[in-house]
Structure formats: structure tokens, C-alpha cells
SERO-4910 file (N, C-alpha, C, O; in steps of 0.05 Angstrom, whole numbers):
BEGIN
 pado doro    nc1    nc2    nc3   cac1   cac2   cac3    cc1    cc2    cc3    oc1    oc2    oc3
  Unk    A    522   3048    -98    530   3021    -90    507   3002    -98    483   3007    -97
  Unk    A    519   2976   -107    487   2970   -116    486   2944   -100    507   2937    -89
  Unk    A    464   2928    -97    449   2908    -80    434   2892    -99    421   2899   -119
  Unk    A    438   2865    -84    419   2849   -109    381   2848   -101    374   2858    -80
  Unk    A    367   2838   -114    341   2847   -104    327   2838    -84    322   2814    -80
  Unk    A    318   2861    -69    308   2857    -50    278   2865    -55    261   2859    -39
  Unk    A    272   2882    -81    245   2886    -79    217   2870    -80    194   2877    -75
  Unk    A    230   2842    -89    201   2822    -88    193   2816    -55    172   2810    -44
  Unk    A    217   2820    -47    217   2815    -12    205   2831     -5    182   2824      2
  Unk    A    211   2854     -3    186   2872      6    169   2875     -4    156   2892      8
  Unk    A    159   2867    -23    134   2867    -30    123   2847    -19    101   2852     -8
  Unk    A    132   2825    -20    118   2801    -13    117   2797     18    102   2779     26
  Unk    A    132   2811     38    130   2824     65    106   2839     68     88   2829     82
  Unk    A    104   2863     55     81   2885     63     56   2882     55     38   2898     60
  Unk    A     52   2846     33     25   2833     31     16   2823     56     -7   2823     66
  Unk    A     47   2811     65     35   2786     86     31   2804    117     26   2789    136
  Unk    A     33   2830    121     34   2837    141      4   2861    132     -4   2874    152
  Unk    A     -4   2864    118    -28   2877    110    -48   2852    113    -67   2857    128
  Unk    A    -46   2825    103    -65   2799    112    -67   2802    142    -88   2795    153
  Unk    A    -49   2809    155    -53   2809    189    -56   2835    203    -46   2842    224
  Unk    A    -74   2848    185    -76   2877    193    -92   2874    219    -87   2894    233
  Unk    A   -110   2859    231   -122   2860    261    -93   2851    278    -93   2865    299
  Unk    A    -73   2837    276    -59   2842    294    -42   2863    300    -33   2869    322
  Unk    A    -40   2875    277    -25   2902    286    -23   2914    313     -5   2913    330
  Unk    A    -54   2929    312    -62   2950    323    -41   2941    357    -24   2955    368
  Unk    A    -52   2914    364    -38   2906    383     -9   2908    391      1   2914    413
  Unk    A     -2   2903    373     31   2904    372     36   2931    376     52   2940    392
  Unk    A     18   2944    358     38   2974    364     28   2995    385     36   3019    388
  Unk    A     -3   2970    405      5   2991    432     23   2984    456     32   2998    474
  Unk    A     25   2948    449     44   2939    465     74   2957    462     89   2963    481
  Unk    A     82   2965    425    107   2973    439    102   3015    445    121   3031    444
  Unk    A     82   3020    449     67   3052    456     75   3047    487     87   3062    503
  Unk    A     67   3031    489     65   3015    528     93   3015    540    101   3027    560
  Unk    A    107   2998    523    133   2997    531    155   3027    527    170   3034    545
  Unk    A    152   3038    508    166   3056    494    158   3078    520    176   3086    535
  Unk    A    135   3084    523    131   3111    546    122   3098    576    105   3110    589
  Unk    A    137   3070    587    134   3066    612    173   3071    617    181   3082    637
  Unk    A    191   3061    596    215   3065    593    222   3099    596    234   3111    614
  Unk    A    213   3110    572    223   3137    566    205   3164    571    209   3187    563
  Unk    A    184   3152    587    163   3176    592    157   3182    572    169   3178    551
  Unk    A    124   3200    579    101   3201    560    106   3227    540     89   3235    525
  Unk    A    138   3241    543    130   3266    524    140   3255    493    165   3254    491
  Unk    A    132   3251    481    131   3253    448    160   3263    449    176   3246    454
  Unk    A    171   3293    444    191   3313    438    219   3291    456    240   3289    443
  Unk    A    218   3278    482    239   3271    487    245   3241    486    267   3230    490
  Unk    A    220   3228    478    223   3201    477    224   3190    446    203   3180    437
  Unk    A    251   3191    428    246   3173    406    230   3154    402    211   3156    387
  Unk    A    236   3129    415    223   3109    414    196   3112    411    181   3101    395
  Unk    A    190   3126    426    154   3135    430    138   3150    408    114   3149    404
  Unk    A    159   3167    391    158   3178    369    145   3158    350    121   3157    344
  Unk    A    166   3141    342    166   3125    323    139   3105    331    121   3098    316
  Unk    A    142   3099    352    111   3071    351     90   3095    350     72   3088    334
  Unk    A     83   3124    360     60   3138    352     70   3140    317     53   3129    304
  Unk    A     87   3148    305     76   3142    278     75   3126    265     70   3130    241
  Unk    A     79   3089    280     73   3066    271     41   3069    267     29   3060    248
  Unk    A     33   3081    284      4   3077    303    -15   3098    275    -32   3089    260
  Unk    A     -7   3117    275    -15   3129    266    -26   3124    228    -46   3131    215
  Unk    A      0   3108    222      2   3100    195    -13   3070    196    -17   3062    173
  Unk    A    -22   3054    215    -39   3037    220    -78   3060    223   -100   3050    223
  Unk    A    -73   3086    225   -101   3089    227   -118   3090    255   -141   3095    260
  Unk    A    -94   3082    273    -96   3087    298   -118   3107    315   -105   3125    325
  Unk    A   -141   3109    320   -154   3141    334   -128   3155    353   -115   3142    369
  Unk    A   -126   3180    347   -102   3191    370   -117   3187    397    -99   3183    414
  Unk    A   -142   3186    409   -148   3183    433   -142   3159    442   -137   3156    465
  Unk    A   -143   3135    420   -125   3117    438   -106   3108    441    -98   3092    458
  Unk    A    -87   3125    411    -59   3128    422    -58   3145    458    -48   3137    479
  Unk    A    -74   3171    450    -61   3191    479    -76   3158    510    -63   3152    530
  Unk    A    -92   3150    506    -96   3129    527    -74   3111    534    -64   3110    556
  Unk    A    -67   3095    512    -43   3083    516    -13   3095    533      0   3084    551
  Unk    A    -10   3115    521      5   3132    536      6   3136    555     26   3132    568
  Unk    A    -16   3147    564    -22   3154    593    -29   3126    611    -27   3129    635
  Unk    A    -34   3109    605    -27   3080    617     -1   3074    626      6   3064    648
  Unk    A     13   3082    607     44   3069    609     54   3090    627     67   3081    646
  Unk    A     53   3114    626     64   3136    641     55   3142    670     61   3160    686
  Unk    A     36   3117    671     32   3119    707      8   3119    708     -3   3105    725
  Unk    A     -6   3134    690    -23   3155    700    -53   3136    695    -77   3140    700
  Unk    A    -44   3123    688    -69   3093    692    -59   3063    699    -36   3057    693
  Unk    A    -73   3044    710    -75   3018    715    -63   3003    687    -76   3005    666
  Unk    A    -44   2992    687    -46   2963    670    -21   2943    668     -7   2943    688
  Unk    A    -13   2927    646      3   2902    651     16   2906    647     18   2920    627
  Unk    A     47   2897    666     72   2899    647     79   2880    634     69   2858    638
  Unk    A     97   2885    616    107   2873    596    137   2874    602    145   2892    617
  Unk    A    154   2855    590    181   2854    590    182   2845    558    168   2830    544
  Unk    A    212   2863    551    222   2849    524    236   2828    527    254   2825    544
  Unk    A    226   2809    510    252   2786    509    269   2778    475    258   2781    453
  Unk    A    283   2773    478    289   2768    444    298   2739    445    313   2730    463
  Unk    A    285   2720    418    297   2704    423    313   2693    391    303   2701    370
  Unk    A    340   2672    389    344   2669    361    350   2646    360    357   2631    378
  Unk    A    346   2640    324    343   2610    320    350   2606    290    353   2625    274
  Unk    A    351   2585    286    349   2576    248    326   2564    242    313   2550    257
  Unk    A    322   2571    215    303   2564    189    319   2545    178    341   2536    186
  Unk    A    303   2537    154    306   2523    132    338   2535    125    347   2558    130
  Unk    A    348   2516    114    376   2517    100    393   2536    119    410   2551    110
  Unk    A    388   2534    143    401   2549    158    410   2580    165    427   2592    177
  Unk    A    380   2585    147    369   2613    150    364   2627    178    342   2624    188
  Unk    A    382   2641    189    391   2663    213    360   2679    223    352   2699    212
  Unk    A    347   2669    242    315   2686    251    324   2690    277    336   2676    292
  Unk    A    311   2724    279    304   2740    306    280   2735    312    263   2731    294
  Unk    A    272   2736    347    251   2735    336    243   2755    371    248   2745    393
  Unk    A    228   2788    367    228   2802    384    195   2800    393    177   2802    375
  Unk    A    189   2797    420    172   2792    442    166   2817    457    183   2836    459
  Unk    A    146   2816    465    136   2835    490    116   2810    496    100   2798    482
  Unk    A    125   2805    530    100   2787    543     98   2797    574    112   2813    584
  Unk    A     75   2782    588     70   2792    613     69   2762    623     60   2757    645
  Unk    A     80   2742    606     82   2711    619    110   2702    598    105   2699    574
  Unk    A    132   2698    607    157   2690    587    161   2660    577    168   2651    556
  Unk    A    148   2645    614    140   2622    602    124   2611    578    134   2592    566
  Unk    A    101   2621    570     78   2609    553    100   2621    534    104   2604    517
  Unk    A    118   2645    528    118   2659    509    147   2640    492    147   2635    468
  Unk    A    169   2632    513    188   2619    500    181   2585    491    189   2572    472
  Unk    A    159   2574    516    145   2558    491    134   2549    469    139   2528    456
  Unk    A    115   2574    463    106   2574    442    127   2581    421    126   2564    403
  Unk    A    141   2596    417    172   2605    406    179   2575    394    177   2566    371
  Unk    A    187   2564    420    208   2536    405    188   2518    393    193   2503    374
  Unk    A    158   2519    407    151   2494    387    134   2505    364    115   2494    353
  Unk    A    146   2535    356    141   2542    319    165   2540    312    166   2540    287
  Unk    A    178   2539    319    215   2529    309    209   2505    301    207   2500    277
  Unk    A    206   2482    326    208   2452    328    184   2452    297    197   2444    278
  Unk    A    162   2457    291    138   2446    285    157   2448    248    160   2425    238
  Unk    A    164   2463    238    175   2470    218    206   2467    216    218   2484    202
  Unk    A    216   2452    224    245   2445    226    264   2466    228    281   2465    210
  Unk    A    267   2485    246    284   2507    253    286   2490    281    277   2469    290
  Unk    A    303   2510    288    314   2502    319    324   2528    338    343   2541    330
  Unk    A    314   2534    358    317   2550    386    353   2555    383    372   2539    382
  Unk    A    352   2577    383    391   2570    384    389   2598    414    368   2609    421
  Unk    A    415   2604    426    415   2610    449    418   2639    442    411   2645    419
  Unk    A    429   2663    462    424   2688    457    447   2697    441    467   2691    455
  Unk    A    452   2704    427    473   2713    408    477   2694    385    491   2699    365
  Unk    A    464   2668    390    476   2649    367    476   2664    340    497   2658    328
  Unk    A    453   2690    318    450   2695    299    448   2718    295    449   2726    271
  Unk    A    446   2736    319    445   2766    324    469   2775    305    464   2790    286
  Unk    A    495   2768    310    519   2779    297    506   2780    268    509   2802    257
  Unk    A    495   2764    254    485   2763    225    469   2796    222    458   2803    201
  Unk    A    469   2808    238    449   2830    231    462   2856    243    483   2855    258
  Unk    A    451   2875    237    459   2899    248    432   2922    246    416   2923    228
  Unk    A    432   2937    268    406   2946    281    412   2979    256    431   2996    254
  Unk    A    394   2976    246    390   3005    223    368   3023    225    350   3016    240
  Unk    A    366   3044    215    355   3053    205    347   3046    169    367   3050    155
  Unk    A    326   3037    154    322   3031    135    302   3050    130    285   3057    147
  Unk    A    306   3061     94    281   3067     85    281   3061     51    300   3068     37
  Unk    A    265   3051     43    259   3042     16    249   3049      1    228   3058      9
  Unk    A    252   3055    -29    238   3071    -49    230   3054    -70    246   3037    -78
  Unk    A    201   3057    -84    199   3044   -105    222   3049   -125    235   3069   -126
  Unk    A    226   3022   -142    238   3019   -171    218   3052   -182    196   3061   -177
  Unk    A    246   3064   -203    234   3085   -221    238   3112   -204    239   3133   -217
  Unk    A    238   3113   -184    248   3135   -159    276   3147   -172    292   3134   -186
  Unk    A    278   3166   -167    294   3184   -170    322   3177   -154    321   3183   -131
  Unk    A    349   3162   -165    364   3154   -152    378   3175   -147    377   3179   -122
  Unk    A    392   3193   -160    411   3223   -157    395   3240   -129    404   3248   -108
  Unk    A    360   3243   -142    348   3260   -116    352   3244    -91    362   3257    -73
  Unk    A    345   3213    -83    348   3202    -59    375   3202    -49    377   3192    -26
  Unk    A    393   3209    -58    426   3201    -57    432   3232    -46    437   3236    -22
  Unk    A    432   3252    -64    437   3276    -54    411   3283    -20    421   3291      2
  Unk    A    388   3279    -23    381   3296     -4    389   3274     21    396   3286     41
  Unk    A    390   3244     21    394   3231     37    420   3229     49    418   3222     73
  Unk    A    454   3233     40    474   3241     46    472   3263     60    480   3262     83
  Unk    A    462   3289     49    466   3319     64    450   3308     85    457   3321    104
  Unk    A    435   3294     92    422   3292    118    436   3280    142    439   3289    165
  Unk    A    445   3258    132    467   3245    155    463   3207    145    470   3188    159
  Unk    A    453   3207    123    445   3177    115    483   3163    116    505   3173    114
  Unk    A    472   3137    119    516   3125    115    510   3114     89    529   3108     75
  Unk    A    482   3110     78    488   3090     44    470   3089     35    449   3087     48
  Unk    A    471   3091     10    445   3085    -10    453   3066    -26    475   3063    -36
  Unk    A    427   3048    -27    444   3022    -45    423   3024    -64    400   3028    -54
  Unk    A    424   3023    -94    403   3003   -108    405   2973   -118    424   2962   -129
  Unk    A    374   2959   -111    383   2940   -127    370   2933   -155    355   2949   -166
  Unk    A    377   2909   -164    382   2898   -187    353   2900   -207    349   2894   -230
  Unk    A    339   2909   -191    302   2911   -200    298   2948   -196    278   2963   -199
  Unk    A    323   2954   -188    311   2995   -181    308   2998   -161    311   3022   -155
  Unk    A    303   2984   -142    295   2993   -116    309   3012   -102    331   3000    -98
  Unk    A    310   3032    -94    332   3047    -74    330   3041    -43    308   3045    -33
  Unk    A    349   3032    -26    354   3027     -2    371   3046     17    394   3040     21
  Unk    A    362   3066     27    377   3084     45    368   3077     85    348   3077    100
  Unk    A    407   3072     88    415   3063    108    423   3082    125    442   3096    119
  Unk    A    409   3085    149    416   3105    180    439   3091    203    451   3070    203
  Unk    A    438   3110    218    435   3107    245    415   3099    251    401   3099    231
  Unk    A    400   3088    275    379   3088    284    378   3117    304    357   3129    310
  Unk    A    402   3125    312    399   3160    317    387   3176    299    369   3192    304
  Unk    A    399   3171    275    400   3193    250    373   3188    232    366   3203    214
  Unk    A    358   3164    242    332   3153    226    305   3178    215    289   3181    197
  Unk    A    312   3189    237    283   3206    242    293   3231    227    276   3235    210
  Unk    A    312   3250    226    321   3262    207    326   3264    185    321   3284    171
  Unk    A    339   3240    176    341   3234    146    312   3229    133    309   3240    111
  Unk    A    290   3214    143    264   3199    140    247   3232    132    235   3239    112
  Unk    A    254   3249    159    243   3274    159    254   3290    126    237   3294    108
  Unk    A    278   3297    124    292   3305    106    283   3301     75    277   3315     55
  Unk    A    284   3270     82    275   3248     44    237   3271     47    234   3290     31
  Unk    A    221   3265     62    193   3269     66    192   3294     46    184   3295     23
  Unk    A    205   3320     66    210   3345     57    214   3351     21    202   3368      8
  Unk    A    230   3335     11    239   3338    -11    217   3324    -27    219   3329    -51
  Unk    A    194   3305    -21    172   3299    -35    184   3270    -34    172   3254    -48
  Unk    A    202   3263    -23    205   3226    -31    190   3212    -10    198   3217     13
  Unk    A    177   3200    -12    156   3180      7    168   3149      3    167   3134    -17
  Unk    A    177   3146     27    180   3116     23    162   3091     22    139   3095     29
  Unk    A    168   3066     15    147   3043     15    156   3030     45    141   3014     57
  Unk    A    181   3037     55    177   3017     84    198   3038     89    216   3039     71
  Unk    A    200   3056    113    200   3062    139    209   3055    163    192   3061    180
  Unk    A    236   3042    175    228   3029    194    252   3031    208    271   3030    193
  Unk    A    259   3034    238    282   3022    254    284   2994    253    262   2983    255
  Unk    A    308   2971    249    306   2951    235    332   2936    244    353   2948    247
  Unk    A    331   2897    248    351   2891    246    351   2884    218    334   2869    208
  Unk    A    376   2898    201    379   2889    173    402   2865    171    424   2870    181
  Unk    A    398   2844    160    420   2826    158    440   2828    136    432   2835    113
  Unk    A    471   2822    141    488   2824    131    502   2817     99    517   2825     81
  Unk    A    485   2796    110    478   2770     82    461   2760     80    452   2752    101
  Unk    A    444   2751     54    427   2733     61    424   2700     37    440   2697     18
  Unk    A    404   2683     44    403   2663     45    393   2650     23    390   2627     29
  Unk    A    383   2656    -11    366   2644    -16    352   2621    -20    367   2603    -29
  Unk    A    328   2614    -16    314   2591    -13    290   2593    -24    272   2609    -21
  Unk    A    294   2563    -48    266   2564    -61    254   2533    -62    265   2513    -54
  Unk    A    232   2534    -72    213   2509    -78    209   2506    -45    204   2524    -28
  Unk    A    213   2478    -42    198   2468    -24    213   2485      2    197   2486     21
  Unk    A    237   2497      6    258   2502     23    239   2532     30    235   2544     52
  Unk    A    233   2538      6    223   2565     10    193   2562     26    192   2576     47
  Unk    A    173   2549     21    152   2537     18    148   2538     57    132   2551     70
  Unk    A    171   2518     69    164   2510     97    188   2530    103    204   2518    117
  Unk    A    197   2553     99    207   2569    118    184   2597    117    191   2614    133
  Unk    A    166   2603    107    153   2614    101    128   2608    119    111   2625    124
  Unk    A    129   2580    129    104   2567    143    111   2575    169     98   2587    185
  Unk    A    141   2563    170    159   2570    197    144   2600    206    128   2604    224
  Unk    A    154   2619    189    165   2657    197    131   2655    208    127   2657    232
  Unk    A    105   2650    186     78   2652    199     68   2639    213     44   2639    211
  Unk    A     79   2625    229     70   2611    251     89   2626    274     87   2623    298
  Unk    A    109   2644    259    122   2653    295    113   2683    296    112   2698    316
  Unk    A    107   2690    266     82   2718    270     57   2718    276     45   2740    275
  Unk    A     44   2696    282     25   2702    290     23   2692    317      2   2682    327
  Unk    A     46   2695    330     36   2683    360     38   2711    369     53   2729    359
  Unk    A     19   2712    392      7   2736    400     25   2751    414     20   2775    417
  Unk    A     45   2740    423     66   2764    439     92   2770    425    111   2783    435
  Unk    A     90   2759    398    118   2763    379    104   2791    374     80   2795    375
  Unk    A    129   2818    369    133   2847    366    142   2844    330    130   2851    310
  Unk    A    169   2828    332    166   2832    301    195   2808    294    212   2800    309
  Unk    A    192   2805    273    211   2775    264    236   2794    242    232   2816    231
  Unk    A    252   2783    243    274   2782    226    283   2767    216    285   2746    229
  Unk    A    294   2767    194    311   2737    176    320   2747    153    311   2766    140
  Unk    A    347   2727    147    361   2733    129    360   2720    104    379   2718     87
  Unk    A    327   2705    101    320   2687     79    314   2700     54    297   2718     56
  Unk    A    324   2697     31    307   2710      9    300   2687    -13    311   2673    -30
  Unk    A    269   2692      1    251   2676    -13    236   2675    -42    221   2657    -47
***
């Protein structure tokens, strides 16, 4: 099935989130925190917990302060809670943004939210206003030049629902977010290593926007990633 390109996007994603490599670390014990105060501290029964230890890990993480984190959230130490909140809104040209939180204050947090919306001409829209634009996946991505027949066969026998390429080579194989960790496991096994990895809202459609349109929605998305209790942004812009 083929897709039009999405590979300059991720590329130009996994620059701008490597420039913010000191915030990471944070993010991914806030969601270590959340993930094993929800589903308990065993690895083997908690997905969720799975996946942020190999966020953590592929960040370079020390395991001792993964296993600390853990044991924070699981009782077995002192510290803050956090609540998720999600909130959604529009960009430029009416570009569809998620935008997912962990805070321990909701006030400062939906503030700051609307006035990186307001500051860049997007707008706060209410809970569901843009969500329908997306659907919660499993995604994994392969460089252009990858072996389309090998990602297609081993990723089907696994339990994948689609492989798309697009218009530049890229291969895009679509999960469950059940079936993520199997198939991811499966592709690994057979020697295919992906460039992004991830449980994901993927959007349905998307938006393109360039020059100046592109320019201040771009200002927009980094001003709502770098506020300190945003987890992770979504949008259906292709910039």
C-alpha cells in the first residue's frame, strides 16, 4: 500500500527531539512513575512499564535509576503524584494538535498550554474537538532502501494490520498497540531495526504547510514541547 512522504518528517522530528535531549530523561521517568504506580512494578506484567523502561534505556538511562524510579512509583518510596491530562487544539491552517501532560499542578499546566496556542495563533479547542483525526497505533519505521518484501512478510506473520511505503522508500508498519511489542520483537529478530519505534497517536490525514505557515507552526509545536510537563505532542502537519 503506498503513502505519500513522510520521511523528511521524521527526520526532521528525530533532529528536533535529539536538540532536547536533557529533557528527555525527565519525561521518561515521569511516564516510568506513572506507568508502575498504575500497573505495578513487575516489568513481565506491566506493558506500559515495558515500553517507557525501553524508552529509558534507548535514552542511555543507568538501570539503577530506572530500578529507583520504579520502586518510587510502586510504593516502595516517597514521591509526587502526577495525573495525565490531555489536551487539543489547532495550528496554523488548521492543523489538528494533541497535546499529552503529566503534572502535579493542572492549573500552571493548562495555562501554560493555552498561552503556547494563544502566543502562535492556534487555539485551545475542548476534549475531543481533534482526537477523532487520529488513531492510537502501534508504529514502526524503516529507512528508505530497507527491504520491503522482508518487512512485509516477517511483519504480517507477526500480527502487523499494514505496511505502507512511501513516496521517498520509507516503510511504515502499523500495530495494535496490543500487538506492538511482538511484531517490534519479531521485525528485531529477523535483523530489521527500526528508525522510530513507538506506541503513537497516528493521524488520519494530514495537512501540508509551508513558508511562513510552516515557519510559525513549528514555533507553535516548540514552544508546547518544551514546557516542562508536556509527555509528548502530536499533529497532523506536514511541514
Amino acid at each position: 500500500m503506498a503513502g505519500h512522504s513522510k520521511w523528511a518528517n521524521i527526520q526532521h522530528r528525530k533532529g528536533r527531539q535529539d536538540e532536547k535531549r536533557g529533557k528527555v530523561w525527565t519525561r521518561i521517568i515521569r511516564e516510568i512513575v506513572v506507568a508502575a504506580r498504575q500497573g505495578g512494578g513487575d516489568l513481565s506484567m506491566n506493558p506500559r512499564l515495558r515500553l517507557a523502561v525501553d524508552k529509558a534505556k534507548a535514552a542511555n538511562m543507568p538501570a539503577e535509576r530506572i530500578k529507583y524510579n520504579i520502586d518510587k512509583a510502586s510504593g516502595n518510596l516517597e514521591g509526587i503524584n502526577y495525573e495525565e491530562i490531555r489536551y487539543e487544539g489547532y495550528g496554523i491552517g488548521g492543523a489538528a494538535i494533541i497535546v499529552d501532560t503529566m503534572t502535579d499542578n493542572r492549573v500552571r499546566t493548562v495555562a501554560e498550554v493555552r498561552h503556547a496556542f494563544s502566543k502562535y495563533g492556534g487555539n485551545m479547542g475542548t476534549e475531543g474537538s481533534v482526537a477523532f483525526q487520529f488513531k492510537n497505533v502501534g508504529q514502526l519505521i524503516y529507512a528508505p532502501g530497507t527491504s520491503e518484501d522482508k518487512v512485509m512478510e516477517v511483519a504480517l506473520e507477526a500480527g502487523a494490520e499494514d505496511v505502507i511505503t512511501d513516496d521517498e522508500g520509507a516503510i511504515e508498519v502499523l500495530t495494535t498497540p496490543a500487538d506492538f511489542e511482538a511484531v517490534r520483537d519479531a521485525l528485531e529478530a529477523a535483523g530489521l531495526k527500526p528508525e522510530v519505534a513507538e506506541v503513537t497517536m497516528r493521524p488520519e490525514s494530514t495537512i501540508a504547510l509551508e513558508g511562513d505557515d510552516a515557519a510559525r507552526m513549528q514555533k507553535l509545536l516548540d514552544m508546547i514541547e518544551d514546557l516542562d510537563d508536556v509527555q509528548e505532542v502530536y499533529h497532523n502537519a506536514e511541514l
